[in-house]
C-alpha positions in Angstrom: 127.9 36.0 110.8 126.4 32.5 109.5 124.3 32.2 106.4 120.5 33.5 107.4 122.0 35.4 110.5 122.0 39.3 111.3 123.2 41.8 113.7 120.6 43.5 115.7 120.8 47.4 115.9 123.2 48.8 118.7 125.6 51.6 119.3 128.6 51.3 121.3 127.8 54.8 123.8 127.6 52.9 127.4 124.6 55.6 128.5 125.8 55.1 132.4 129.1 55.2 131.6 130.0 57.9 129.1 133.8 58.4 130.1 134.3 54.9 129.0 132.2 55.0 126.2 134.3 54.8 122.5 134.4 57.2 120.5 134.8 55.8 117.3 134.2 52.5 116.2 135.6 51.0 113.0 134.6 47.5 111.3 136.7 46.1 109.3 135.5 43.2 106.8 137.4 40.6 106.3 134.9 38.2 104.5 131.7 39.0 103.0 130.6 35.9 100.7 129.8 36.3 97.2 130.0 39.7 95.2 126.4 38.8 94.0 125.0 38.4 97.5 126.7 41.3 99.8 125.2 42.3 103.5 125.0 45.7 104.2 124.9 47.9 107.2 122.5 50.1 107.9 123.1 53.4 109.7 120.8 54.8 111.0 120.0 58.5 112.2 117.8 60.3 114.9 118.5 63.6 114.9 117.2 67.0 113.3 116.9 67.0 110.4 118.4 63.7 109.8 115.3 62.1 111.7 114.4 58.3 110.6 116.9 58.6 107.6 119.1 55.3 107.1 122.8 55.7 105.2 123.4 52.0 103.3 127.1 51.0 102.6 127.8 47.3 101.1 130.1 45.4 103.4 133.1 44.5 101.1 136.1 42.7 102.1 139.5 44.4 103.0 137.9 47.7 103.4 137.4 49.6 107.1 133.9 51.5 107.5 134.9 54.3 110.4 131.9 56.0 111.7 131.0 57.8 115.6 130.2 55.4 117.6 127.2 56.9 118.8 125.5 56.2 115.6 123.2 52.9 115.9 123.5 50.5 113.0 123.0 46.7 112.0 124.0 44.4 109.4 121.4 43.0 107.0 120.8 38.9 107.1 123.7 37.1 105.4 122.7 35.5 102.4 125.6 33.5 101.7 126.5 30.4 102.4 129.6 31.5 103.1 130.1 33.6 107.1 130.8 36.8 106.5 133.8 38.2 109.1 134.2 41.4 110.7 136.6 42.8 112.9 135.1 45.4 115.3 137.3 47.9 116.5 136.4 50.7 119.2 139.1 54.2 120.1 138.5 56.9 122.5 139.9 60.3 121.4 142.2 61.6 124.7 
């Protein structure tokens, strides 16, 4: 992601497709920029009780965020100057 850039919210659940949807997706960051100016991502929740509620984790490099990939997220505008690098990894549980 390039300095002032974001990722727009998205989940990885194909809705016409769910038998090739993923299961669970994992990101793992590889670069983030400075300590003083970390991106987050933001996800966020839809259901029951947990209705328009938003979970925050910093995105820190060398360190794998594993979460359903149902759940939509996004990841805040890079403030760096540096690009911040994640890998995006998807499974299906068989």
């Amino acid at each position: 992601i390039q300095s002032g850039e974001s990722v727009n919210s998205h989940h990885n659940v194909k809705d016409t497709k769910l038998d090739q949807s993923p299961d669970v997706d994992v990101l793992f960051c590889l670069a983030a920029g400075s300590e003083k100016e970390l991106s987050n991502c933001i996800f966020e929740f839809d259901n029951g009780r947990q209705k328009h509620r938003r979970w925050k984790v910093d995105m820190r490099p060398k360190r794998f965020y594993m979460f359903s990939s149902e759940i939509p997220r996004y990841v805040t505008r890079n403030k760096s100057k540096d690009f911040i690098v994640n890998l995006s990894l998807h499974f299906q549980i068989l």
